[in-house]
VEXDREN-2710 file (C-alpha; in Angstrom, 1 decimal):
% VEXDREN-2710
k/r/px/py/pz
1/UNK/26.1/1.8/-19.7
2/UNK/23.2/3.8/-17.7
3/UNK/20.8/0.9/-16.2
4/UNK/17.4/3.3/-17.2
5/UNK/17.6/6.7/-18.8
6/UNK/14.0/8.6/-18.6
7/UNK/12.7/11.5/-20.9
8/UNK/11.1/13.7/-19.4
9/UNK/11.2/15.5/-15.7
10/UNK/7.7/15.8/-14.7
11/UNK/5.7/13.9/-12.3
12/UNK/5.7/10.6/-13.7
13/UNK/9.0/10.8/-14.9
14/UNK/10.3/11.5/-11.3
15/UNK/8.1/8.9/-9.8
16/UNK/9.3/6.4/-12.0
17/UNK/13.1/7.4/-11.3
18/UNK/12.2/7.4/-7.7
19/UNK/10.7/4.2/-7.8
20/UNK/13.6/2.3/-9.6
21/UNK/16.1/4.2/-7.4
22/UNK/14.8/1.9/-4.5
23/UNK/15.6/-1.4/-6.0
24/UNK/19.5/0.5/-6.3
25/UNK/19.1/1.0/-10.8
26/UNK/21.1/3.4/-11.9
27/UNK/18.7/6.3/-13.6
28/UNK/19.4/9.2/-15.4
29/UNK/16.6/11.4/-15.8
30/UNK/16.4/14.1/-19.1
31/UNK/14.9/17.2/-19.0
32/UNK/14.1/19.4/-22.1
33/UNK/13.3/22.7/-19.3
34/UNK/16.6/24.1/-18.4
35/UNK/14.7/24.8/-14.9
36/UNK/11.6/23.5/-13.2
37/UNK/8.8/26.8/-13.4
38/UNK/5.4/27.1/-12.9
39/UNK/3.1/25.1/-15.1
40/UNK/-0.8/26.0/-15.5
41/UNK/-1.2/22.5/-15.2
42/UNK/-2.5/19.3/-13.1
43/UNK/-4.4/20.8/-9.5
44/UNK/-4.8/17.7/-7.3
45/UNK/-4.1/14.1/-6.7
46/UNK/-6.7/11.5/-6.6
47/UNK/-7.7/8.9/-3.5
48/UNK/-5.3/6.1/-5.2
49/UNK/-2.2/8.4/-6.1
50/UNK/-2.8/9.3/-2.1
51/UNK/-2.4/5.9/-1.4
52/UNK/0.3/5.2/-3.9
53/UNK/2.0/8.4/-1.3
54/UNK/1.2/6.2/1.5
55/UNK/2.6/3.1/-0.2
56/UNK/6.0/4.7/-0.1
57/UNK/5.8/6.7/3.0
58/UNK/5.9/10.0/1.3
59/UNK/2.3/11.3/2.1
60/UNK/3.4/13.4/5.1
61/UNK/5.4/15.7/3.1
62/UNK/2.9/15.7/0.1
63/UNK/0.2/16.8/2.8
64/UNK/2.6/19.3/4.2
65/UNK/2.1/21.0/1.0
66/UNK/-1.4/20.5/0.2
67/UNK/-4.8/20.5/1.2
68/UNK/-7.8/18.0/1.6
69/UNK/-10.7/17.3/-0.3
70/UNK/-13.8/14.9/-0.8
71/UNK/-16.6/17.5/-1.9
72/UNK/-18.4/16.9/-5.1
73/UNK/-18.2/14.3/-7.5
74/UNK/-15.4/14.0/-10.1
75/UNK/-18.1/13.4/-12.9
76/UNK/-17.7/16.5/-15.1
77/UNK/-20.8/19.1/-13.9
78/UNK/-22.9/16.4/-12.0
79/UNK/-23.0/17.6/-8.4
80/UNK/-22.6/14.0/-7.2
81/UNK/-22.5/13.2/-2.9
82/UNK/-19.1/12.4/-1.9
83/UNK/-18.9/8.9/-1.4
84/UNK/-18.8/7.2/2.2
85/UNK/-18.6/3.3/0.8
86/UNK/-15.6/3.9/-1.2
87/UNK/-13.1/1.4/0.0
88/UNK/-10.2/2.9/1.2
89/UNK/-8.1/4.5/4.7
90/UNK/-8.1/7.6/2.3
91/UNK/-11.4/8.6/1.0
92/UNK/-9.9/12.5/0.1
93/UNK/-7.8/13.7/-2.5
94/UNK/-5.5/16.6/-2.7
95/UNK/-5.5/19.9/-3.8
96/UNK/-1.6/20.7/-4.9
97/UNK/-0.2/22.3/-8.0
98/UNK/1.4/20.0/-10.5
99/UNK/4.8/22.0/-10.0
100/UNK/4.7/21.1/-6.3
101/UNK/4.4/17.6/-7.0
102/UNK/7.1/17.5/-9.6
103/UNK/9.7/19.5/-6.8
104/UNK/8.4/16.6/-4.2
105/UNK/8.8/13.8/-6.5
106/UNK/11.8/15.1/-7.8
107/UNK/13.6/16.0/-4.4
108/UNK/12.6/12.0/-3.4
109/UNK/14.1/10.8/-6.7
110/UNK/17.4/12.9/-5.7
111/UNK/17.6/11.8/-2.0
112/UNK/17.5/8.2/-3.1
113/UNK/20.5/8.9/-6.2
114/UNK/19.0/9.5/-9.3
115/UNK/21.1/11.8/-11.9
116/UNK/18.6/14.6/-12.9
117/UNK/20.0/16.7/-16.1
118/UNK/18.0/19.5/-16.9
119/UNK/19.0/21.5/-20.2
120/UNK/19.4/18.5/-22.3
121/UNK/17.0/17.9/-25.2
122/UNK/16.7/14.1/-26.6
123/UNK/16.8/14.4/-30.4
124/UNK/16.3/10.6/-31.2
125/UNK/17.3/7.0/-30.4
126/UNK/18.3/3.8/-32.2
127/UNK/18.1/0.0/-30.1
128/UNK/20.1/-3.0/-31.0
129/UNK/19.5/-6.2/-28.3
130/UNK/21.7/-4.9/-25.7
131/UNK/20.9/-1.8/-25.4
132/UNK/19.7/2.2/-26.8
133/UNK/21.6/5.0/-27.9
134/UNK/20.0/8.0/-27.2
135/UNK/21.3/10.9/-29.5
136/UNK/21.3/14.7/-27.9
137/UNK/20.7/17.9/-29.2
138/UNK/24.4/19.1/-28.9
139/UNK/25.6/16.3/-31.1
140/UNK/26.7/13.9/-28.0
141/UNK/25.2/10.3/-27.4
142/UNK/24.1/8.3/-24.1
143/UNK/23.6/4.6/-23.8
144/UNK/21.0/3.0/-21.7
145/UNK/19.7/-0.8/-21.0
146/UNK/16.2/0.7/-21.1
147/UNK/15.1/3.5/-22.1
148/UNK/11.5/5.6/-20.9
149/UNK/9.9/8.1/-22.6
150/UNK/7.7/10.0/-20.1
151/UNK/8.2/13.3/-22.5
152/UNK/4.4/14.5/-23.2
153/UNK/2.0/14.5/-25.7
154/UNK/4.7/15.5/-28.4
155/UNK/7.0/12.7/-27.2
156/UNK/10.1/12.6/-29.6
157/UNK/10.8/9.0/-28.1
158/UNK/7.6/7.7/-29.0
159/UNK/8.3/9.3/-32.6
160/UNK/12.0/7.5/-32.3
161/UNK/10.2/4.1/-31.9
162/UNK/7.7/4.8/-34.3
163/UNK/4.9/4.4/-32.4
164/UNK/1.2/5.2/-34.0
165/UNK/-0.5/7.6/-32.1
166/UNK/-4.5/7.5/-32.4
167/UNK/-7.3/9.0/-30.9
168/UNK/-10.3/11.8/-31.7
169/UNK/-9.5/15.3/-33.1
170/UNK/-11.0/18.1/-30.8
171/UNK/-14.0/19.7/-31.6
172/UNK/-13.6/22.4/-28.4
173/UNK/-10.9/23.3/-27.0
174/UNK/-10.4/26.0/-23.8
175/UNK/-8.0/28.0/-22.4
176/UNK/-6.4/27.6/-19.5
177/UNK/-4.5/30.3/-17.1
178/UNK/-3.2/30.9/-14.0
179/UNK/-3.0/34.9/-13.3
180/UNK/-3.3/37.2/-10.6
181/UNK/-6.8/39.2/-10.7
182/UNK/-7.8/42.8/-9.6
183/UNK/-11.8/42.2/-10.2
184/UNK/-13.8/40.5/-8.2
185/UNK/-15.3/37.4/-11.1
186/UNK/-17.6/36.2/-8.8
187/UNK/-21.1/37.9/-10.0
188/UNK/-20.2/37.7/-14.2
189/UNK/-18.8/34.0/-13.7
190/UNK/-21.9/32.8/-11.9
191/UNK/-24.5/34.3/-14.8
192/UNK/-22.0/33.3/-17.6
193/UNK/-21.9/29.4/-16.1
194/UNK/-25.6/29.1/-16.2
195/UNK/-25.0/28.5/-20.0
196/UNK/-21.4/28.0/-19.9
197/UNK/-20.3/25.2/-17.6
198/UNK/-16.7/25.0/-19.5
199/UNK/-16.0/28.8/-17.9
200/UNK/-15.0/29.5/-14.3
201/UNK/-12.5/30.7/-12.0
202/UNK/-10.7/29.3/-8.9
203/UNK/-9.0/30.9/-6.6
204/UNK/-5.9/29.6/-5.0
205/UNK/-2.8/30.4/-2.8
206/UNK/-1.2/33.2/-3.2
207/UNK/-3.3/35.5/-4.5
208/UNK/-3.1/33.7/-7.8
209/UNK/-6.3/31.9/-9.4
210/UNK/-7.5/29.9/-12.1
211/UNK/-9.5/30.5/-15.1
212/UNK/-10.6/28.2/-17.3
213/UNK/-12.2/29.7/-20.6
214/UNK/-13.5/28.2/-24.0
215/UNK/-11.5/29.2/-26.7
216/UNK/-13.0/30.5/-30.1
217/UNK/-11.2/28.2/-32.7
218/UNK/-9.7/24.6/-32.6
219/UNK/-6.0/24.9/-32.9
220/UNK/-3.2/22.5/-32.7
221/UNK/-0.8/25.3/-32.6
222/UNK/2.0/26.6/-30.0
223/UNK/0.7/27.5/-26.8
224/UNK/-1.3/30.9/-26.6
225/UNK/0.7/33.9/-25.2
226/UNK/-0.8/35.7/-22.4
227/UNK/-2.1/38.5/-24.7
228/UNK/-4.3/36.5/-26.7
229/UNK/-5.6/35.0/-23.4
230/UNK/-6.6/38.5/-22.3
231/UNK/-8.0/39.5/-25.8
232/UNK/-10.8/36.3/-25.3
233/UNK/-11.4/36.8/-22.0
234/UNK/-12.8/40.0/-23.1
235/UNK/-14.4/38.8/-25.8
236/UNK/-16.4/36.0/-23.8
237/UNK/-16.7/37.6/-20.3
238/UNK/-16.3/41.4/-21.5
239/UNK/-14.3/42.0/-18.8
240/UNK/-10.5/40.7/-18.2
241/UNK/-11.0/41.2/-14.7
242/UNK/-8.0/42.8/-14.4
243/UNK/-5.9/39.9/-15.6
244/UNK/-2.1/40.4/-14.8
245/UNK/1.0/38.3/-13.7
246/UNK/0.4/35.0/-15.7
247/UNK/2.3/32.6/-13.9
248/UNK/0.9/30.0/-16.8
249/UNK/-0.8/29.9/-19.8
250/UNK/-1.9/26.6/-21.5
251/UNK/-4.8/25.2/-24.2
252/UNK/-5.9/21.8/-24.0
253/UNK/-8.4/20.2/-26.5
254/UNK/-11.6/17.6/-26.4
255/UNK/-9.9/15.0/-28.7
256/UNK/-7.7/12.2/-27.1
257/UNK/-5.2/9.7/-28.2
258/UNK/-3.8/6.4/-27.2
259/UNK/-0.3/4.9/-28.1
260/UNK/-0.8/1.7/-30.3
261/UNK/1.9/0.2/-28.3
262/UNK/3.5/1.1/-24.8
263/UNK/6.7/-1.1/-25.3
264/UNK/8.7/-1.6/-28.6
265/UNK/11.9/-3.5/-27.4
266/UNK/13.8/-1.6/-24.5
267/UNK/11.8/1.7/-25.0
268/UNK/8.7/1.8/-23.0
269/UNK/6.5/4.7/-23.1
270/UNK/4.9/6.0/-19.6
271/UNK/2.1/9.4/-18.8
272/UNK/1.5/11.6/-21.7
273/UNK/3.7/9.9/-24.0
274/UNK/1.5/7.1/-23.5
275/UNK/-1.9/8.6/-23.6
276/UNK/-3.5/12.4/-23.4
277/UNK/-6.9/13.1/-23.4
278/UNK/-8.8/16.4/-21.7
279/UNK/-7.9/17.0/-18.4
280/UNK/-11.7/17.1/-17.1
281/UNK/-11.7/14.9/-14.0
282/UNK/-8.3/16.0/-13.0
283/UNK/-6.6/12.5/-14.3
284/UNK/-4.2/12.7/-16.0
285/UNK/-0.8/13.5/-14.4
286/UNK/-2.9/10.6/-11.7
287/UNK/-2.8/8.7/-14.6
288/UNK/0.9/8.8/-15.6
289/UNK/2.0/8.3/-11.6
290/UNK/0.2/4.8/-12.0
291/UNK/1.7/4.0/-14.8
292/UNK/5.3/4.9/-13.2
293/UNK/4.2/2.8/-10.3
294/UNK/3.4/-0.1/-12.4
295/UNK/6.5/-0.5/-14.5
296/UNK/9.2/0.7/-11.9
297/UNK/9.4/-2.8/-10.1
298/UNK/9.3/-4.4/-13.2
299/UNK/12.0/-2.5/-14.8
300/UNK/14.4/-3.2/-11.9
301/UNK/13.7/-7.1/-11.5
302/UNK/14.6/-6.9/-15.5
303/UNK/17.8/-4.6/-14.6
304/UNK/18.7/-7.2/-11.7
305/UNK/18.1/-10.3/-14.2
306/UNK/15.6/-12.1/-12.3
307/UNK/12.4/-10.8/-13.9
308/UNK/10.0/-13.7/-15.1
309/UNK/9.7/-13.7/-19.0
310/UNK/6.1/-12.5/-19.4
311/UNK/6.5/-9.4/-16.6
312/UNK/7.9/-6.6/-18.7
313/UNK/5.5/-7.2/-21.5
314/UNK/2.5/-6.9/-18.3
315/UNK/3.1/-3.5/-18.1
316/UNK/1.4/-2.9/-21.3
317/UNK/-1.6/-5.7/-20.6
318/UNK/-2.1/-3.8/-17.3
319/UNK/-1.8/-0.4/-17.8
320/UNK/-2.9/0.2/-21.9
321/UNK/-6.7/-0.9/-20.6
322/UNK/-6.5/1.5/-17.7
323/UNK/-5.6/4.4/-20.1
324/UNK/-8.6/3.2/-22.3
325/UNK/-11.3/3.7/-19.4
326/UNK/-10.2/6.8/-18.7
327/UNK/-10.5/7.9/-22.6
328/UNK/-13.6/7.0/-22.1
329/UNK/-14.6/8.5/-19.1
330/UNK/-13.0/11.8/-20.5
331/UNK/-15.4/11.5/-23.8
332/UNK/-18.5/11.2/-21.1
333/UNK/-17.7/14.3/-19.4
334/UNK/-16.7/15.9/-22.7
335/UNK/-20.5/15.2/-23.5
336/UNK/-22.0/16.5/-20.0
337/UNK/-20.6/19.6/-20.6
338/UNK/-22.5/20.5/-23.9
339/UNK/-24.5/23.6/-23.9
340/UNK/-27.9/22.4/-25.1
341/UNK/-31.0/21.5/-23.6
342/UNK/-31.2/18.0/-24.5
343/UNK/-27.6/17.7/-22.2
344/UNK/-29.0/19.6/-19.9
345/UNK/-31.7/17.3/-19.2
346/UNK/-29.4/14.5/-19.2
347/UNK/-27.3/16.5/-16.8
348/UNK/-30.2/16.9/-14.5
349/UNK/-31.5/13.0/-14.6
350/UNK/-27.7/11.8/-13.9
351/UNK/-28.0/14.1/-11.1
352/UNK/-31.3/12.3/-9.5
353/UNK/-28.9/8.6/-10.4
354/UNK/-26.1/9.4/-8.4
355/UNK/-27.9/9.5/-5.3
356/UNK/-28.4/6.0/-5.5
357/UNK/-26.7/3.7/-3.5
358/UNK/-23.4/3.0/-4.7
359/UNK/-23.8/5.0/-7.8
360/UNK/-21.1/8.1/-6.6
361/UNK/-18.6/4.9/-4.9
362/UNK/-18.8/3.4/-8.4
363/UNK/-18.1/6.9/-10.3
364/UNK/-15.7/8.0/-8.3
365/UNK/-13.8/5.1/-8.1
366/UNK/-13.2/5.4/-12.1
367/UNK/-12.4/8.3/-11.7
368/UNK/-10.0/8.1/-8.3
369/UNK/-8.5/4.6/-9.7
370/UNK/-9.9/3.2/-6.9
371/UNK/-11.8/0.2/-9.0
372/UNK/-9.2/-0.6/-11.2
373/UNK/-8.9/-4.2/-11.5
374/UNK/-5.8/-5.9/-13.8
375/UNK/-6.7/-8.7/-15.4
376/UNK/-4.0/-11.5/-13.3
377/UNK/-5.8/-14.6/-15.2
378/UNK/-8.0/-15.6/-11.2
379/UNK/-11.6/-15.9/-10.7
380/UNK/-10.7/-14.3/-7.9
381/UNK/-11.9/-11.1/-7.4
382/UNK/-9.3/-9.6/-5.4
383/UNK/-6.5/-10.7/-7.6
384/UNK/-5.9/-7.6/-9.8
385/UNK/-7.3/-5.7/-7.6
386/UNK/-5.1/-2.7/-5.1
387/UNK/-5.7/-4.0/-1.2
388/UNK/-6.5/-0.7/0.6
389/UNK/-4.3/-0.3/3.8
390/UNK/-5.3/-2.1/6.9
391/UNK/-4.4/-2.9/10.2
392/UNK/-2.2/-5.4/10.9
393/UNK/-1.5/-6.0/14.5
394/UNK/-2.1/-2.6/15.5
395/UNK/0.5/-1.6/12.4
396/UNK/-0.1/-0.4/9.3
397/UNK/-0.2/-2.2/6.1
398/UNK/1.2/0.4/3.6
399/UNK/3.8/0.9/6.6
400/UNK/5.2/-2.5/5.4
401/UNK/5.7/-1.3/1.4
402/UNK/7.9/1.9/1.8
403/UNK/10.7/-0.5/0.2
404/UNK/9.2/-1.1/-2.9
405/UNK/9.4/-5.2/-2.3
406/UNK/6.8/-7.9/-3.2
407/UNK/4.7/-8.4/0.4
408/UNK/3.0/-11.7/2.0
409/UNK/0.0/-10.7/4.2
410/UNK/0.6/-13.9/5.9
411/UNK/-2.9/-14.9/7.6
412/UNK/-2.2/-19.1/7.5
413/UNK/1.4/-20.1/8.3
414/UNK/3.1/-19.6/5.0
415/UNK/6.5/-18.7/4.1
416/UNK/8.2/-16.9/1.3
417/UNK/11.0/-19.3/1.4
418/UNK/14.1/-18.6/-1.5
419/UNK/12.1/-15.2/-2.1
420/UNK/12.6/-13.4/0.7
421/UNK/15.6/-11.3/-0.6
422/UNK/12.6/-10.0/-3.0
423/UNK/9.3/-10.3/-0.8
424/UNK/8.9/-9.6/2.9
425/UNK/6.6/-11.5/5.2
426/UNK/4.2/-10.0/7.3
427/UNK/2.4/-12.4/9.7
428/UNK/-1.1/-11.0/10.5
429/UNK/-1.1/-13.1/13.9
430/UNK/-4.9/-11.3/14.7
431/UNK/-6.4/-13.5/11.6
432/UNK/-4.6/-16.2/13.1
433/UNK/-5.9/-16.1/16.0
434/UNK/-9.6/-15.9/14.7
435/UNK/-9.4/-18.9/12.1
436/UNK/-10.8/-21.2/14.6
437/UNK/-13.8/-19.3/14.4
438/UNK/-14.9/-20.0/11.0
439/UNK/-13.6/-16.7/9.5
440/UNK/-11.5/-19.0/7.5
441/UNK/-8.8/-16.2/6.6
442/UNK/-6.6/-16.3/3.7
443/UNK/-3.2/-15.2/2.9
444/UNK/-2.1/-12.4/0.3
445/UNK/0.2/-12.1/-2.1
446/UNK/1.1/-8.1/-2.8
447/UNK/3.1/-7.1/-5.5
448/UNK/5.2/-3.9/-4.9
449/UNK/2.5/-1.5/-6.5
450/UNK/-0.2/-2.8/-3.6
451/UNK/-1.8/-5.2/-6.5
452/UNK/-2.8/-8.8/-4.9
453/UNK/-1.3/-11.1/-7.2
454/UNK/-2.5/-14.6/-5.2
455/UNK/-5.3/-15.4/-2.4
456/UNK/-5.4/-18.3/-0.7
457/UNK/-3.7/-21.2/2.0
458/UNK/-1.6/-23.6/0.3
459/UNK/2.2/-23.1/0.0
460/UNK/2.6/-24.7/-3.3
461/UNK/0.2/-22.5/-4.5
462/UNK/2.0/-19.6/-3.3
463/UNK/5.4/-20.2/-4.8
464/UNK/4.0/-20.9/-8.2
465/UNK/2.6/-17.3/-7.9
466/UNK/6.0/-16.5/-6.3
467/UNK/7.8/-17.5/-9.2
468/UNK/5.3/-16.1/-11.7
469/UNK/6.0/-12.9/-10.2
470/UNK/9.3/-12.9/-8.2
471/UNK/11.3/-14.6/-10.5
472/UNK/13.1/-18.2/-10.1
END
């Protein structure tokens, strides 16, 4: 029997089989796409997937392949400051096509020993209490502990489980392409966005750019062909630019929906099987490598039989809220983007806000994941919340979690005791030093995703947490 068998081949997919692949779970990953082709899809990664990159020491290669950005705001067309408060060793994102990420992640999921099989379409599944059958297009059958669906929007495992899937209906939707271009766009784009903020065009490597371009019904159809993209390009712009060699061509609506329930048994739902809404603010696929960070740990303490009984079921407390702020932020932009004078004007105050103090840290922070605090149950107000990296006798702290274990920022003279085949120990002898000086320093508790689950002196204290989260 396969430890974890995951649905799905994209980026959260392949994160998640990356991250379980640490802890030694066997994974088989499923792929629909017989082979891995360029998608007109996600364009950057957000400050706390960066970190998440740092987390697991895989942001070299990542930036290898990318580039660096913190211009703007991330708040639809409001041309917010970039903020210099936010709280964080990484206060950039970056720019990188989604198929990049997806050969990254996918190459790290291989090195470490996960079985990726593309070709191979999941038809449906059936669970019993010691396991899932998953049931393939050519008739055969696989059995799995766990299964994950991290197989889009039109998840079939979410459908298998029979999981509601609720949300808005879109009342715009856009096209979306990426295509080579023998016309210069720049003069008709900039007259055309002076009423139309949801058109533009962005160039990128290799001669290849982006244009993004209201469409002129609401469809929840296949996918438009590169033909009918042309034809509206025409229509709207009355030009096509030139338009040739689509390397992708996509539609993506205003409307949103939310999975009722991210765990029904052993089938857990993860990314766009979980939750889609319109990519303005660039956060989805962000989004789904959260969620793969979140539940990978978790998974393999389950797989390894020493997971606490409440930790599996976290994933959803955790991670369903999350997925609803970002609905909502979505629905916001959605708004700003409206062609009419009232918006406008709303457009244009927002503008004057975000130059307030702390206004563009809190923004982008929804936006960049940054602020996201989990709900741990502590008045605390750290608890929940990621700890950003930081020095650590002239080391790194992120250095310390490329393993994927539970970490003690030790900063008092504790010790992780019977835990420490599942949490490491990392004296901050500089805090030390200082706590005869009144800083009166505490220790942290880190869970493998860089969430503190504890703050504070007392050993007692500390392996109640450590058991709450480690395990007995």
């Amino acid at each position: 029997m396969i430890d974890v068998l995951i649905v799905g081949a994209g980026p959260t997919g392949t994160m998640l089989a990356a991250e379980l692949q640490l802890h030694g779970v066997e994974v088989v990953v499923l792929e629909k796409r017989a082979s891995a082709t360029w998608r007109a899809g996600g364009l950057g990664l957000h400050v706390r997937s960066v970190e998440i990159l740092d987390q697991r020491g895989l942001l070299d290669r990542f930036e290898a392949e990318a580039t660096r950005f913190s211009v703007g705001g991330p708040l639809a067309a409001i041309p917010l400051p970039w903020p210099d408060d936010l709280e964080t060793a990484h206060p950039y994102g970056l720019a990188i096509r989604q198929e990049k990420i997806e050969r990254l992640l996918t190459d790290r999921a291989l090195e470490l020993g996960a079985d990726l099989r593309r070709g191979v379409e999941v038809t449906g599944l059936d669970q019993d209490d010691d396991g899932v059958t998953v049931t393939l297009a050519d008739g055969s059958s696989l059995r799995a502990r766990y299964v994950v669906g991290a197989d889009g929007g039109r998840s079939v495992v979410r459908a298998a489980v029979g999981v509601g899937f609720r949300g808005e209906p879109s009342t715009a939707d856009t096209y979306l392409a990426d295509v080579e271009l023998t016309e210069d766009p720049t003069a008709v784009v900039a007259e055309l966005r002076k009423t139309h903020l949801r058109f533009g065009v962005a160039p990128f490597e290799g001669g290849v750019s982006r244009v993004i371009l209201p469409a002129a019904t609401v469809s929840d159809g296949p996918q438009p062909t590169f033909e009918e993209f042309r034809d509206r390009l025409r229509e709207f712009a009355g030009t096509d630019f030139g338009a040739h060699s689509p390397r992708g061509v996509s539609r993506f609506g205003t409307g949103d929906r939310l999975a009722d329930a991210y765990r029904v048994g052993r089938v857990f739902l993860a990314g766009d099987a979980a939750h889609v809404h319109p990519p303005t603010g660039g956060q989805g696929l962000n989004l789904g490598l959260q969620d793969a960070v979140n539940l990978g740990w978790k998974l393999a303490a389950a797989v390894a039989g020493w997971a606490p009984e409440h930790l599996l079921d976290s994933y959803e407390a955790e991670r369903r809220p999350v997925a609803e702020g970002v609905v909502v932020s979505c629905r916001a932009m959605v708004a700003l983007l409206r062609e009419d004078p009232q918006t406008a004007a709303l457009r244009t105050l927002l503008t004057e806000v975000g130059q307030l103090p702390g206004v563009s840290a809190h923004l982008t922070g929804r936006i960049a994941a940054t602020g996201v605090r989990y709900d741990l149950g502590s008045d605390d107000d750290r608890v929940g919340r990621r700890l950003p990296d930081v020095e650590v006798d002239s080391d790194r702290l992120y250095a310390h979690l490329h393993e994927g274990r539970g970490l003690l920022l030790d900063r008092t003279g504790l010790s992780v005791g019977a835990w420490s085949d599942r949490v490491d120990r990392l004296p901050d002898r500089s805090s030390m030093q200082h706590a005869d000086r009144g800083s009166a320093p505490e220790s942290l508790l880190l869970r493998p995703d860089g969430h503190v689950a504890w703050a504070g002196d007392d050993q007692r204290e500390l392996e109640e947490h450590l058991a709450r989260w480690f395990g007995a």
